[in-house]
Each structure stands twice: as structure tokens, then as C-alpha cells.
mmCIF entry with sequence, helices, sheets and N, C-alpha, C, O atoms, coordinates in Angstrom:
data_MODEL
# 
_entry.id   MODEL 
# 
_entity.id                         1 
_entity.type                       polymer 
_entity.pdbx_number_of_molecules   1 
# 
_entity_poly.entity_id                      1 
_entity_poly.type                           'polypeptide(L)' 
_entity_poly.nstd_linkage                   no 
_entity_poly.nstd_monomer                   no 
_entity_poly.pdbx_seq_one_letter_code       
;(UNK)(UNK)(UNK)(UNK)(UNK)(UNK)(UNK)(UNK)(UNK)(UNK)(UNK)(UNK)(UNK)(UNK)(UNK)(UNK)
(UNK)(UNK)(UNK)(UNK)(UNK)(UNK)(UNK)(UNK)(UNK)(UNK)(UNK)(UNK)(UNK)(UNK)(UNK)(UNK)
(UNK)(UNK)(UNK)(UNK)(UNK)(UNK)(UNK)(UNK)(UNK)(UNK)(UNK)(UNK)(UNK)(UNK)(UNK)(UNK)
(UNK)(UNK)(UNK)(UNK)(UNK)
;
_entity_poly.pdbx_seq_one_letter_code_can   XXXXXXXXXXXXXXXXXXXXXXXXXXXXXXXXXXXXXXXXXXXXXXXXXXXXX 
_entity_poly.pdbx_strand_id                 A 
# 
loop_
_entity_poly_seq.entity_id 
_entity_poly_seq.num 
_entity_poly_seq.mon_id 
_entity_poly_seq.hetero 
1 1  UNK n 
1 2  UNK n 
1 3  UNK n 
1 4  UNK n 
1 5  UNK n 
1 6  UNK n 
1 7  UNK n 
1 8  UNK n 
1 9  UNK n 
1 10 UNK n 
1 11 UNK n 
1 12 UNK n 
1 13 UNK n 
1 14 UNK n 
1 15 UNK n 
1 16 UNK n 
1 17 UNK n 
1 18 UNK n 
1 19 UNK n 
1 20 UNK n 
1 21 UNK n 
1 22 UNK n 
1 23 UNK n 
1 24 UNK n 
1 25 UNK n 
1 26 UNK n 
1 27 UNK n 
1 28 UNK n 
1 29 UNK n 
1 30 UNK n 
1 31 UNK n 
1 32 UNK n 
1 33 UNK n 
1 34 UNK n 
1 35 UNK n 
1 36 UNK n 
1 37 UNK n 
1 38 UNK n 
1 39 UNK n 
1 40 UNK n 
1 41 UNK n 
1 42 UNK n 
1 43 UNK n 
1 44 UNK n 
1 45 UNK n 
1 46 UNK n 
1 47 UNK n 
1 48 UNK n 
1 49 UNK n 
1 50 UNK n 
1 51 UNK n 
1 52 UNK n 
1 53 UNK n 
# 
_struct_asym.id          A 
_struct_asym.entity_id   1 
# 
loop_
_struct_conf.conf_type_id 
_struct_conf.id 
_struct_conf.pdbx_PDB_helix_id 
_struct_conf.beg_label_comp_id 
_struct_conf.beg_label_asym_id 
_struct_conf.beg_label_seq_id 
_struct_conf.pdbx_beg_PDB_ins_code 
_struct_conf.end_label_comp_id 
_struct_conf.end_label_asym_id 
_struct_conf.end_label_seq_id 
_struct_conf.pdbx_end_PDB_ins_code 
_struct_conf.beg_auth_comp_id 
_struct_conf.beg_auth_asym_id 
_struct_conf.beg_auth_seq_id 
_struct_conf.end_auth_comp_id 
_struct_conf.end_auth_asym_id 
_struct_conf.end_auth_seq_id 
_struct_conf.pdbx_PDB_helix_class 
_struct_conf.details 
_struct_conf.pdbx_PDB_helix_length 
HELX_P HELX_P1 AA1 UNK A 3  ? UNK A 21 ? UNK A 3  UNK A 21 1 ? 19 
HELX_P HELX_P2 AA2 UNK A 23 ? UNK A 48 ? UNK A 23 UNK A 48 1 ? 26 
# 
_struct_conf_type.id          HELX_P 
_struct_conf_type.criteria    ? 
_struct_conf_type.reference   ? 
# 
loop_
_atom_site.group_PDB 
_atom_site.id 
_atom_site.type_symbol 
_atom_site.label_atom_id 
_atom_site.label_alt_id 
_atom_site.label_comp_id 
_atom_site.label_asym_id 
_atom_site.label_entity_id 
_atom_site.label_seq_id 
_atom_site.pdbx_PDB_ins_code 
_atom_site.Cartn_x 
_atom_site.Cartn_y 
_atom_site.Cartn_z 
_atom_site.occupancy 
_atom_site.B_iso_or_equiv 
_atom_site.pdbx_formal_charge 
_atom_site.auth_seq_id 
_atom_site.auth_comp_id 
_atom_site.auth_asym_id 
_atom_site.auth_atom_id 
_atom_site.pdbx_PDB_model_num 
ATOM 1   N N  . UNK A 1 1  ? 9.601   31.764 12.643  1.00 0.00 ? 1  UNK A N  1 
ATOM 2   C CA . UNK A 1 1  ? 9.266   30.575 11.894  1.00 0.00 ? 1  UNK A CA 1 
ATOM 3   C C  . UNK A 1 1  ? 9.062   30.980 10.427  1.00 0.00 ? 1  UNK A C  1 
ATOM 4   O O  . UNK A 1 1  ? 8.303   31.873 10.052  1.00 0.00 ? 1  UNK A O  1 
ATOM 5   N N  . UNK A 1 2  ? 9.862   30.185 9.619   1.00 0.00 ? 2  UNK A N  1 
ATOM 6   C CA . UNK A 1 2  ? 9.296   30.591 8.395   1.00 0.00 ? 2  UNK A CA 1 
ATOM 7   C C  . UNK A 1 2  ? 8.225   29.931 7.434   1.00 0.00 ? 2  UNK A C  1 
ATOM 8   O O  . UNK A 1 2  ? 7.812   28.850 7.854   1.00 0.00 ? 2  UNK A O  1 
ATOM 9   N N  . UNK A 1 3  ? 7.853   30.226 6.599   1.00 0.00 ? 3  UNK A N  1 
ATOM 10  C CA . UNK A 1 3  ? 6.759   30.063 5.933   1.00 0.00 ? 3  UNK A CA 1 
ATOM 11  C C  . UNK A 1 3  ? 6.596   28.826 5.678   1.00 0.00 ? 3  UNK A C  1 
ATOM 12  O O  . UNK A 1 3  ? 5.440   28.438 5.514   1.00 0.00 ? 3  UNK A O  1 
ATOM 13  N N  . UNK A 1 4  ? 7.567   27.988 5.588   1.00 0.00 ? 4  UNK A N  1 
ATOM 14  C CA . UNK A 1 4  ? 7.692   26.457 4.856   1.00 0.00 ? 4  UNK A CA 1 
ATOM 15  C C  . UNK A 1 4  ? 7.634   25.817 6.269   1.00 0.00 ? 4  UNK A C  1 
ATOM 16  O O  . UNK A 1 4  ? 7.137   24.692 6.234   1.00 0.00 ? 4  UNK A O  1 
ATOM 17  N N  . UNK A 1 5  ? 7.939   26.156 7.267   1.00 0.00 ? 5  UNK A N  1 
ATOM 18  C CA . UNK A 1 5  ? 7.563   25.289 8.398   1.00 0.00 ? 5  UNK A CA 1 
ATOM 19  C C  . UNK A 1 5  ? 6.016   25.856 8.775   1.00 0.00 ? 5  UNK A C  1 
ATOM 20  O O  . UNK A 1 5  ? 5.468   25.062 9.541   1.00 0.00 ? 5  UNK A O  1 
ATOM 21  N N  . UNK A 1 6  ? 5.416   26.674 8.539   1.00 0.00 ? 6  UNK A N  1 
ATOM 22  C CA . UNK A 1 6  ? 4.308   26.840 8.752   1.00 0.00 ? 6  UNK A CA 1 
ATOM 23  C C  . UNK A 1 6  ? 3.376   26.199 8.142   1.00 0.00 ? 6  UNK A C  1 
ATOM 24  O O  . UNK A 1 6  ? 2.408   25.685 8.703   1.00 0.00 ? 6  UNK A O  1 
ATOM 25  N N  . UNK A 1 7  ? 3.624   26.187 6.860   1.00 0.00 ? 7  UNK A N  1 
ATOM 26  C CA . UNK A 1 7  ? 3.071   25.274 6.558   1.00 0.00 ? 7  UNK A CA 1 
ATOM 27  C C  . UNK A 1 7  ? 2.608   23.708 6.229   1.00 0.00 ? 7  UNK A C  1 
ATOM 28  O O  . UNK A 1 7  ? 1.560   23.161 5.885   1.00 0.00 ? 7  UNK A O  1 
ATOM 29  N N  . UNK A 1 8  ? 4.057   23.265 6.546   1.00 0.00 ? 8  UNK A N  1 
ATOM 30  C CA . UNK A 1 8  ? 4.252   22.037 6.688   1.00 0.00 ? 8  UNK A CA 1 
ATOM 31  C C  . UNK A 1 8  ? 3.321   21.648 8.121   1.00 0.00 ? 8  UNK A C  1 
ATOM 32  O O  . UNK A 1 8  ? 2.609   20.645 8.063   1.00 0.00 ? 8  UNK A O  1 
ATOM 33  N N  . UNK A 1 9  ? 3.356   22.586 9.581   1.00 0.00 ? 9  UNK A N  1 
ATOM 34  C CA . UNK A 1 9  ? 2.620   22.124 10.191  1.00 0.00 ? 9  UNK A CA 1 
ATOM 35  C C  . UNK A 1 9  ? 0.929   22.262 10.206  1.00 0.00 ? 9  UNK A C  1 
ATOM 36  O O  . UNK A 1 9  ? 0.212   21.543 10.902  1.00 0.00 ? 9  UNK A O  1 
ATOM 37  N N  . UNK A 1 10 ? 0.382   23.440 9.207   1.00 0.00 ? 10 UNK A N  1 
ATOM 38  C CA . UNK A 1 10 ? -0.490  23.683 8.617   1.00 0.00 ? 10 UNK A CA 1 
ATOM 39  C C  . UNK A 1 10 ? -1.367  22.215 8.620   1.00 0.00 ? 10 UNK A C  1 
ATOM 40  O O  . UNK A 1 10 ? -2.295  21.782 9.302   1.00 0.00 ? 10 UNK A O  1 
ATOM 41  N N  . UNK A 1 11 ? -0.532  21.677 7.446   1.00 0.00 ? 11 UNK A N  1 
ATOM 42  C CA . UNK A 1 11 ? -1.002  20.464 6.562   1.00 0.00 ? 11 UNK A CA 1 
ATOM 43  C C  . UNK A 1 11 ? -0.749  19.271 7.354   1.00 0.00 ? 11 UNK A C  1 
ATOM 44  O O  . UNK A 1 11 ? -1.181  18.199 6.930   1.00 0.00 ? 11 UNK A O  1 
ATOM 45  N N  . UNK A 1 12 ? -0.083  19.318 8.488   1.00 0.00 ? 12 UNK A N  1 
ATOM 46  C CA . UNK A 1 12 ? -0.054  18.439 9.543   1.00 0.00 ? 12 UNK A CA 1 
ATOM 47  C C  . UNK A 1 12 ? -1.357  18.365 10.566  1.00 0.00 ? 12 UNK A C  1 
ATOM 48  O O  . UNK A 1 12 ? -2.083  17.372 10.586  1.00 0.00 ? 12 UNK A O  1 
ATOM 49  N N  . UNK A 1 13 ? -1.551  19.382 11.312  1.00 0.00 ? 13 UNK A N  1 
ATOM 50  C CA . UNK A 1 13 ? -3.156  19.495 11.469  1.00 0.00 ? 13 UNK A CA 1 
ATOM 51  C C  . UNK A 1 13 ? -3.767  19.135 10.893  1.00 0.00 ? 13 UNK A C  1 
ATOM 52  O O  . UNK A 1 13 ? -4.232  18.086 11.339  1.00 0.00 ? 13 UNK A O  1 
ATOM 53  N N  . UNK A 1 14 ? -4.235  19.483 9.740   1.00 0.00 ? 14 UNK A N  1 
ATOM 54  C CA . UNK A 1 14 ? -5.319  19.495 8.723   1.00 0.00 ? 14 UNK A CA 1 
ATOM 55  C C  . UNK A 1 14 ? -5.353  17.604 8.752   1.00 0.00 ? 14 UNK A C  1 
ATOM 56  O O  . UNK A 1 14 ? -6.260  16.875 9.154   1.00 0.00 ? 14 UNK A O  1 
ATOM 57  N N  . UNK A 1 15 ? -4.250  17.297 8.272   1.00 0.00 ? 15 UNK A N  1 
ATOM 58  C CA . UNK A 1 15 ? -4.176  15.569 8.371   1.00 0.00 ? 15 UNK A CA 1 
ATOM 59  C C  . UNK A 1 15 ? -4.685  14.706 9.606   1.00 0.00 ? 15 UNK A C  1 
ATOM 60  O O  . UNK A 1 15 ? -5.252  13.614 9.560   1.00 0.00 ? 15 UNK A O  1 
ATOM 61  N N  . UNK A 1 16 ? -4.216  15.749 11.144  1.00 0.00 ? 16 UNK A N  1 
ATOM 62  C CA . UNK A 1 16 ? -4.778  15.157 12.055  1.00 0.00 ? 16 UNK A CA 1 
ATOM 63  C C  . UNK A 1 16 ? -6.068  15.068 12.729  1.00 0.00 ? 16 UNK A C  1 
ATOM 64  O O  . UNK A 1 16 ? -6.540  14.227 13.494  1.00 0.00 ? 16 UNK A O  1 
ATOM 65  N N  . UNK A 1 17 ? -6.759  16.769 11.967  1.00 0.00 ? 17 UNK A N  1 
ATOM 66  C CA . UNK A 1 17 ? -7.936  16.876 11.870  1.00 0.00 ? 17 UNK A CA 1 
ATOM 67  C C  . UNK A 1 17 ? -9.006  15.778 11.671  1.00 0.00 ? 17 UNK A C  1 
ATOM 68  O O  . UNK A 1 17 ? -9.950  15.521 12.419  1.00 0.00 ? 17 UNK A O  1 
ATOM 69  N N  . UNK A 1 18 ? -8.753  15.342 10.818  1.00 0.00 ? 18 UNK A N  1 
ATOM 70  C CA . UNK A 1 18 ? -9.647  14.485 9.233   1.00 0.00 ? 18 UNK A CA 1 
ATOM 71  C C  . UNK A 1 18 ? -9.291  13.088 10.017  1.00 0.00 ? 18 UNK A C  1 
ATOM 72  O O  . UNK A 1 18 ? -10.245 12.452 10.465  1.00 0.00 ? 18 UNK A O  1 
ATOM 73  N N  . UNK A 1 19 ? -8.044  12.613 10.191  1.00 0.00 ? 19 UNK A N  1 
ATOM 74  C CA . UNK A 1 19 ? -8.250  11.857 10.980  1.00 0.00 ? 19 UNK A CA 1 
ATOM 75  C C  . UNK A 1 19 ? -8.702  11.561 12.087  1.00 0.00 ? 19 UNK A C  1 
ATOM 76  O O  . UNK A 1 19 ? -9.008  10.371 12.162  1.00 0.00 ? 19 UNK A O  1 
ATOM 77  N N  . UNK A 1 20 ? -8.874  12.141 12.979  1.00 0.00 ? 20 UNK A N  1 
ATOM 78  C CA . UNK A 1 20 ? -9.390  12.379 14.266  1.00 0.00 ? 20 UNK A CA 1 
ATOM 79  C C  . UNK A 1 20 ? -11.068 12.554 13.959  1.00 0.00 ? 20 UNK A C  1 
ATOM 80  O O  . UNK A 1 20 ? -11.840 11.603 14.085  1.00 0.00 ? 20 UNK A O  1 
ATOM 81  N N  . UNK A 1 21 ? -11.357 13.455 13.681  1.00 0.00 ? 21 UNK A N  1 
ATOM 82  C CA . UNK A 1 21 ? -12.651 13.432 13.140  1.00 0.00 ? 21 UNK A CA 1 
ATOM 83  C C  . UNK A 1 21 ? -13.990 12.640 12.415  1.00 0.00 ? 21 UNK A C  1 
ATOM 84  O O  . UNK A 1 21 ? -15.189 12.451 12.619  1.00 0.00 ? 21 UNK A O  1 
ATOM 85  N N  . UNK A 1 22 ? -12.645 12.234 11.172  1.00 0.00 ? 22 UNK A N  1 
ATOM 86  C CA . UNK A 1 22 ? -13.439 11.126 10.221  1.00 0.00 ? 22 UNK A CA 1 
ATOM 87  C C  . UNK A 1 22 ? -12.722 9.892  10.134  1.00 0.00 ? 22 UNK A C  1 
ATOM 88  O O  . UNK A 1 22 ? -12.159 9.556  9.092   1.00 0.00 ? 22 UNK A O  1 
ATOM 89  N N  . UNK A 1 23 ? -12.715 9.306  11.014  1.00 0.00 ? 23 UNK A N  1 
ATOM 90  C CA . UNK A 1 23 ? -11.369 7.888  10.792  1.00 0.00 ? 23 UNK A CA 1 
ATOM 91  C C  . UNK A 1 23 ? -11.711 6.723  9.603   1.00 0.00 ? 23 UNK A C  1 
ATOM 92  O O  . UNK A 1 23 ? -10.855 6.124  8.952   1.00 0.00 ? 23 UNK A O  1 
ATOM 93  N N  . UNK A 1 24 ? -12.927 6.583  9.506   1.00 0.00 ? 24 UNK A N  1 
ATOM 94  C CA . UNK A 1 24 ? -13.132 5.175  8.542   1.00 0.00 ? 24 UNK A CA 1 
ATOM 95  C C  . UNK A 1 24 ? -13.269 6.647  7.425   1.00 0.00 ? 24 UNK A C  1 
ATOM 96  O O  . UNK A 1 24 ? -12.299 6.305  6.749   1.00 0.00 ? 24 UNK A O  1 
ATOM 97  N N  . UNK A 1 25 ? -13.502 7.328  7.078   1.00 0.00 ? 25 UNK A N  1 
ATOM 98  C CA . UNK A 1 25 ? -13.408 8.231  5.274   1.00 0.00 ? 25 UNK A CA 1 
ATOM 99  C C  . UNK A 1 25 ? -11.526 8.178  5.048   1.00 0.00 ? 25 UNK A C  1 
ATOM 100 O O  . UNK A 1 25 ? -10.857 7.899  4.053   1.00 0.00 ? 25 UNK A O  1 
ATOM 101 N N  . UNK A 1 26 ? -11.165 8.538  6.308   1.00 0.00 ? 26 UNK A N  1 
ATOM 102 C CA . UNK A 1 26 ? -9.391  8.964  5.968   1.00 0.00 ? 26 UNK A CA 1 
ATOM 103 C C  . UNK A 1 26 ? -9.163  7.435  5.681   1.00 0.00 ? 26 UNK A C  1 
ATOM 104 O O  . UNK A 1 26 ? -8.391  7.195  4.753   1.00 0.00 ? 26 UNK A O  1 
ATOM 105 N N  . UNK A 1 27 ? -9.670  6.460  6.282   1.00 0.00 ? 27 UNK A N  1 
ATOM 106 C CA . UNK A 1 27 ? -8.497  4.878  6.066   1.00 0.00 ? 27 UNK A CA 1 
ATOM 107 C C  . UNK A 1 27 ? -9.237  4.815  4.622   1.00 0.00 ? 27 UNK A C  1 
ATOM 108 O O  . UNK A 1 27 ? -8.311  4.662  3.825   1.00 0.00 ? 27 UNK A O  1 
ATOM 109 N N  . UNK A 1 28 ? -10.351 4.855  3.962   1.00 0.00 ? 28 UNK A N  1 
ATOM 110 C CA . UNK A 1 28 ? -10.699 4.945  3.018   1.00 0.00 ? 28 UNK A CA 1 
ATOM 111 C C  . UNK A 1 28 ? -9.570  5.368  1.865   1.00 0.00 ? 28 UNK A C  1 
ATOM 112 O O  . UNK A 1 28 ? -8.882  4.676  1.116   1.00 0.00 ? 28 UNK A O  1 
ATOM 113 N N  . UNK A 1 29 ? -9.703  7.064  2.086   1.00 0.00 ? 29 UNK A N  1 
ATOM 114 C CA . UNK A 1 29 ? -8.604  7.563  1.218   1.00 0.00 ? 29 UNK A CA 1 
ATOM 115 C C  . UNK A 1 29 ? -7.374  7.161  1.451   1.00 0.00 ? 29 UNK A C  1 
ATOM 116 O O  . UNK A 1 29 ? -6.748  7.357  0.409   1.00 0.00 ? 29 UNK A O  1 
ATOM 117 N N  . UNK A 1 30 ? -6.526  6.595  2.442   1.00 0.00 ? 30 UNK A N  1 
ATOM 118 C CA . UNK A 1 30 ? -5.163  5.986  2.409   1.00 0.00 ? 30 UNK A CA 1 
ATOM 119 C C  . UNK A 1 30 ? -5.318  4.764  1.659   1.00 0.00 ? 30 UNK A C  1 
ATOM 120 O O  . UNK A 1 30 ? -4.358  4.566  0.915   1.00 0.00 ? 30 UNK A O  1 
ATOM 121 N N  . UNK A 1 31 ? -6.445  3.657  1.601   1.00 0.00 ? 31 UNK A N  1 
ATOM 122 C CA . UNK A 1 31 ? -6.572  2.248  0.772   1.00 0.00 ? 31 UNK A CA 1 
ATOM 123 C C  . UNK A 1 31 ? -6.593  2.766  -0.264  1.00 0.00 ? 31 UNK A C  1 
ATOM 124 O O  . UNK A 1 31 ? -5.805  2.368  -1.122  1.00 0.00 ? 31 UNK A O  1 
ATOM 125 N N  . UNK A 1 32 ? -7.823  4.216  -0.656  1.00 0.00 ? 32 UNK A N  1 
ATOM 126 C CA . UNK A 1 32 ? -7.389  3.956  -2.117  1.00 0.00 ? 32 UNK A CA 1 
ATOM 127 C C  . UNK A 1 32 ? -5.874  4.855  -2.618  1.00 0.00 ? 32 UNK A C  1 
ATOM 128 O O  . UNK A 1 32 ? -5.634  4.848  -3.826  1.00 0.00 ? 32 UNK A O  1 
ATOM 129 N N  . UNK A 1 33 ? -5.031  5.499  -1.817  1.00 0.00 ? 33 UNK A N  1 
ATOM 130 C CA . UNK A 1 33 ? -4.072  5.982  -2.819  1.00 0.00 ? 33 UNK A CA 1 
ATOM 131 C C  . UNK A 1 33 ? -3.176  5.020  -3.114  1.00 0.00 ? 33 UNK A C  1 
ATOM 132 O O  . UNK A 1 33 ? -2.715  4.841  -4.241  1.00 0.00 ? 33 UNK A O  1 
ATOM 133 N N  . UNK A 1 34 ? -2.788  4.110  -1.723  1.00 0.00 ? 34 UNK A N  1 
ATOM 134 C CA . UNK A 1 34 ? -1.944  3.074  -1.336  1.00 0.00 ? 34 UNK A CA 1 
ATOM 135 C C  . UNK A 1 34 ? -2.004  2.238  -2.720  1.00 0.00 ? 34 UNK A C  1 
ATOM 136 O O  . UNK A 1 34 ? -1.013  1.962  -3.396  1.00 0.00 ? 34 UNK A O  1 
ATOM 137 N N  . UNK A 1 35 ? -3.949  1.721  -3.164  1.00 0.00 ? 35 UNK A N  1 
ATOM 138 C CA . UNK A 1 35 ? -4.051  0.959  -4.448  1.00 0.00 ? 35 UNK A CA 1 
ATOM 139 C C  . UNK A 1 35 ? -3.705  1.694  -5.589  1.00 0.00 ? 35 UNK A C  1 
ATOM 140 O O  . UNK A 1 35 ? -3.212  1.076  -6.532  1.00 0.00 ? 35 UNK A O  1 
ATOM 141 N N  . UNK A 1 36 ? -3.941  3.368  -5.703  1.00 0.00 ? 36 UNK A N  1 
ATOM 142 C CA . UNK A 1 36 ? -3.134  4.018  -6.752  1.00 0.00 ? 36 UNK A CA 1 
ATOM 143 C C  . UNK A 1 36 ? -2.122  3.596  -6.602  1.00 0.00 ? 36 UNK A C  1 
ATOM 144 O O  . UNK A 1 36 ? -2.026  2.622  -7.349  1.00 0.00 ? 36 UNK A O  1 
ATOM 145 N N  . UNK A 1 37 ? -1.032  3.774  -5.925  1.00 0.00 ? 37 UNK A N  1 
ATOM 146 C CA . UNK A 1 37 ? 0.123   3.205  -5.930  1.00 0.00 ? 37 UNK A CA 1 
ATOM 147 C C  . UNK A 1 37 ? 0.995   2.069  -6.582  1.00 0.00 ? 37 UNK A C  1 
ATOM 148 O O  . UNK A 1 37 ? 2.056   1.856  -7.169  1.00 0.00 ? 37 UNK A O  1 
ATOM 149 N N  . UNK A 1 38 ? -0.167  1.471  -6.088  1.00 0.00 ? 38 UNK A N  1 
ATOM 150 C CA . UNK A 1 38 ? 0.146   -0.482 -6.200  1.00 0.00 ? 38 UNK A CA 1 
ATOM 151 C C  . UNK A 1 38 ? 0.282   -0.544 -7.645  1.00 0.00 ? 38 UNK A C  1 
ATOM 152 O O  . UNK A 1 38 ? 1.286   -0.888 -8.269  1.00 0.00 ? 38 UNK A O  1 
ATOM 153 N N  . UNK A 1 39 ? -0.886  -0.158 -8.126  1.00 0.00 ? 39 UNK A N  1 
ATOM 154 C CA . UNK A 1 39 ? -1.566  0.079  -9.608  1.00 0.00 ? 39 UNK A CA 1 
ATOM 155 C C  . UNK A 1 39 ? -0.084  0.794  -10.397 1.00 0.00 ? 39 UNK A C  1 
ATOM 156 O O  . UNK A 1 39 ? 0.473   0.103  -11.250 1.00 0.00 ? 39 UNK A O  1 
ATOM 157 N N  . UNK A 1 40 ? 0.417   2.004  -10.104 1.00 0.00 ? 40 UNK A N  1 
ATOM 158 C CA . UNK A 1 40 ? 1.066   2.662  -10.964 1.00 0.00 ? 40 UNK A CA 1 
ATOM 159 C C  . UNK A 1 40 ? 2.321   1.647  -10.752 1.00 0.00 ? 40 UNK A C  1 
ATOM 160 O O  . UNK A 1 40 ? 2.898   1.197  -11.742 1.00 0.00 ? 40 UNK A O  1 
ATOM 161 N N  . UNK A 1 41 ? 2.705   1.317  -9.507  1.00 0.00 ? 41 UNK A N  1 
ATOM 162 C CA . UNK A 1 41 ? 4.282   0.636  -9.602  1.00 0.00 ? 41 UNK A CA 1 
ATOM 163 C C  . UNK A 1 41 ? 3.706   -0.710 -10.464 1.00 0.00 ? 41 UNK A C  1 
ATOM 164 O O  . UNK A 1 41 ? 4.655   -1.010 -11.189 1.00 0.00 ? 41 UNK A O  1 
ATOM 165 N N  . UNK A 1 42 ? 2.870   -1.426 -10.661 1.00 0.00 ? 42 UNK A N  1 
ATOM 166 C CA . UNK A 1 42 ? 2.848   -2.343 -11.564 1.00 0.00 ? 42 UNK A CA 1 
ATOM 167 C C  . UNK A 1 42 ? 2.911   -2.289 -12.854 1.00 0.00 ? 42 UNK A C  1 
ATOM 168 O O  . UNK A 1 42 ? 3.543   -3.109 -13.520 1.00 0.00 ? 42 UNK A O  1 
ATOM 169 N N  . UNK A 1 43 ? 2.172   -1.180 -13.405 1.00 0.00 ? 43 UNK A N  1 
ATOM 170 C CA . UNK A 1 43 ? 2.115   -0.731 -14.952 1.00 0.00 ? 43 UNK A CA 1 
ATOM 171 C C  . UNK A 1 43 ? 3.684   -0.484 -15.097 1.00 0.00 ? 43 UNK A C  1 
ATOM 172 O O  . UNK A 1 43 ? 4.212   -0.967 -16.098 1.00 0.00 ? 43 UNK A O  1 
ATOM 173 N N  . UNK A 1 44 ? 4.667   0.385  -13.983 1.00 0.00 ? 44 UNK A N  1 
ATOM 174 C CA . UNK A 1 44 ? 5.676   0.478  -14.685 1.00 0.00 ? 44 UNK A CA 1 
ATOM 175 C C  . UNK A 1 44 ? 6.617   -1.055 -14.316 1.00 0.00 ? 44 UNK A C  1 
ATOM 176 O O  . UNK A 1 44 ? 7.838   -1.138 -14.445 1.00 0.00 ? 44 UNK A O  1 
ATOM 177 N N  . UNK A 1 45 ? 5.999   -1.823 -13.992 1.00 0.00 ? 45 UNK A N  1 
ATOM 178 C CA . UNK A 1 45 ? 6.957   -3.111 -14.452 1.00 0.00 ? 45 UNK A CA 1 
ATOM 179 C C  . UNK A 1 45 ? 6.393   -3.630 -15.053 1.00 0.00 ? 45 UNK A C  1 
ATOM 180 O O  . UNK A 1 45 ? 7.308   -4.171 -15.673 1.00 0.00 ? 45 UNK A O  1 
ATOM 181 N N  . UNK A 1 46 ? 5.446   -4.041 -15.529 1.00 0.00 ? 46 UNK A N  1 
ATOM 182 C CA . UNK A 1 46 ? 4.675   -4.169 -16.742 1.00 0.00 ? 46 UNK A CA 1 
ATOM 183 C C  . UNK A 1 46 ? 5.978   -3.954 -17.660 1.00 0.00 ? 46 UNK A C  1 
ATOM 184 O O  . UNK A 1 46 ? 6.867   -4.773 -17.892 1.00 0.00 ? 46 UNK A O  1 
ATOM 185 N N  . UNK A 1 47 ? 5.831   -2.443 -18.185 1.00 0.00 ? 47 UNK A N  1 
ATOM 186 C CA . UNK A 1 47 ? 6.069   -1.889 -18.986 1.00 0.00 ? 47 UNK A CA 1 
ATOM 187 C C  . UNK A 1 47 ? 8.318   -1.859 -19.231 1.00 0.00 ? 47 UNK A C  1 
ATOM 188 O O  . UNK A 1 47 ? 8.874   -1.687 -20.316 1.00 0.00 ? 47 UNK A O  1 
ATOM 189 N N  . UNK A 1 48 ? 9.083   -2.091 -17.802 1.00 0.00 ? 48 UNK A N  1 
ATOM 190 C CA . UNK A 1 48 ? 9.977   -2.894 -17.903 1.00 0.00 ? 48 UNK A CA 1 
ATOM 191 C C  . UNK A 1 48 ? 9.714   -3.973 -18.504 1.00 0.00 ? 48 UNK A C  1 
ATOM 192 O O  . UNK A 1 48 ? 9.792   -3.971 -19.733 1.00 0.00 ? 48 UNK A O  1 
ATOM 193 N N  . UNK A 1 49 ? 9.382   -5.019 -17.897 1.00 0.00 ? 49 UNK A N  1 
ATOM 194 C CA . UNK A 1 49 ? 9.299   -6.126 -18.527 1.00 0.00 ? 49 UNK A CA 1 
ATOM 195 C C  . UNK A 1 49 ? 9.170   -6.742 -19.789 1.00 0.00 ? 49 UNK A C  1 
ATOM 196 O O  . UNK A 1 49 ? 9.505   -7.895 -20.059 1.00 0.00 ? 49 UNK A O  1 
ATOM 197 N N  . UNK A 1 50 ? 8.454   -5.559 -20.867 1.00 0.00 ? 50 UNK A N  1 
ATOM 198 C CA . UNK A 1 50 ? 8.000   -5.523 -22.268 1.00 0.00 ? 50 UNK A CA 1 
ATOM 199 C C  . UNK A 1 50 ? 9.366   -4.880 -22.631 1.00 0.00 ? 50 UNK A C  1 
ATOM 200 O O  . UNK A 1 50 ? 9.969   -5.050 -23.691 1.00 0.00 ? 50 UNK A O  1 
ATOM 201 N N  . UNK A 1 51 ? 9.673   -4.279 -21.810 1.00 0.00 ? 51 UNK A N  1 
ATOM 202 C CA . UNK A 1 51 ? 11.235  -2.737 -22.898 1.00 0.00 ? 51 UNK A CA 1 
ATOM 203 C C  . UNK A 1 51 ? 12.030  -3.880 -22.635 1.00 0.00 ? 51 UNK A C  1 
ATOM 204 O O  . UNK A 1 51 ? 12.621  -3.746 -23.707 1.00 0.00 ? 51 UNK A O  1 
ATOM 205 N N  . UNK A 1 52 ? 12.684  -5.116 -22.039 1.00 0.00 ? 52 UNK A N  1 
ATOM 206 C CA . UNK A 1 52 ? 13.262  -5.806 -22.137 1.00 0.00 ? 52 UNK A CA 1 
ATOM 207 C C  . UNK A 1 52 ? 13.162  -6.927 -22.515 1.00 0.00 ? 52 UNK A C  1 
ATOM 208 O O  . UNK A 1 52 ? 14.243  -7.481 -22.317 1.00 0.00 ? 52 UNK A O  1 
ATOM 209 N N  . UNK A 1 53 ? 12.286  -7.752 -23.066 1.00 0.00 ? 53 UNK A N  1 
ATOM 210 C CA . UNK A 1 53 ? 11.597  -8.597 -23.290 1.00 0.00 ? 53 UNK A CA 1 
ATOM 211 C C  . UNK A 1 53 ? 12.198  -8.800 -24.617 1.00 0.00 ? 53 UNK A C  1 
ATOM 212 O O  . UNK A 1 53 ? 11.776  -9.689 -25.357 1.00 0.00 ? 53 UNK A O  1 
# 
């Protein structure tokens, strides 16, 4: 196995860990990146919307 699949399943644990463990902190951190998200894809249409405007 090489290193990049090791660690890919590494960080797969670790994810199922935290979930399994801490379920309402992890849905926490998925709402807020999900709203990072939301947040950044809006600023950049925002910011379309003005470059064409």
C-alpha cells in the first residue's frame, strides 16, 4: 500500500471517528463549512454580477 492510500484511509477514520463519537459537534462543523461555502459562492456572484454590470 502506498503512502497516499494510507493516508487517505488515515483521514477516513479520523472522520469516522469524530463522527461516531461526537455526532451533534461534527453536524455542527459540516453546517458551518457548508455556510462557508454558501457565503464564498455568493460573494463570487456578487462580484460577477458587478464585473458585468
Amino acid at each position: 500500500m502506498d503512502a497516499k492510500k494510507a493516508m487517505i484511509l488515515v483521514g477516513v477514520a479520523l472522520v469516522l471517528f469524530y463522527v461516531i463519537t461526537q455526532p451533534s459537534q461534527a453536524a455542527n462543523a459540516v453546517q458551518g463549512l457548508l455556510g462557508w461555502l454558501k457565503d464564498g459562492a455568493e460573494a463570487i456572484i456578487t462580484f460577477m454580477r458587478n464585473l458585468f454590470a
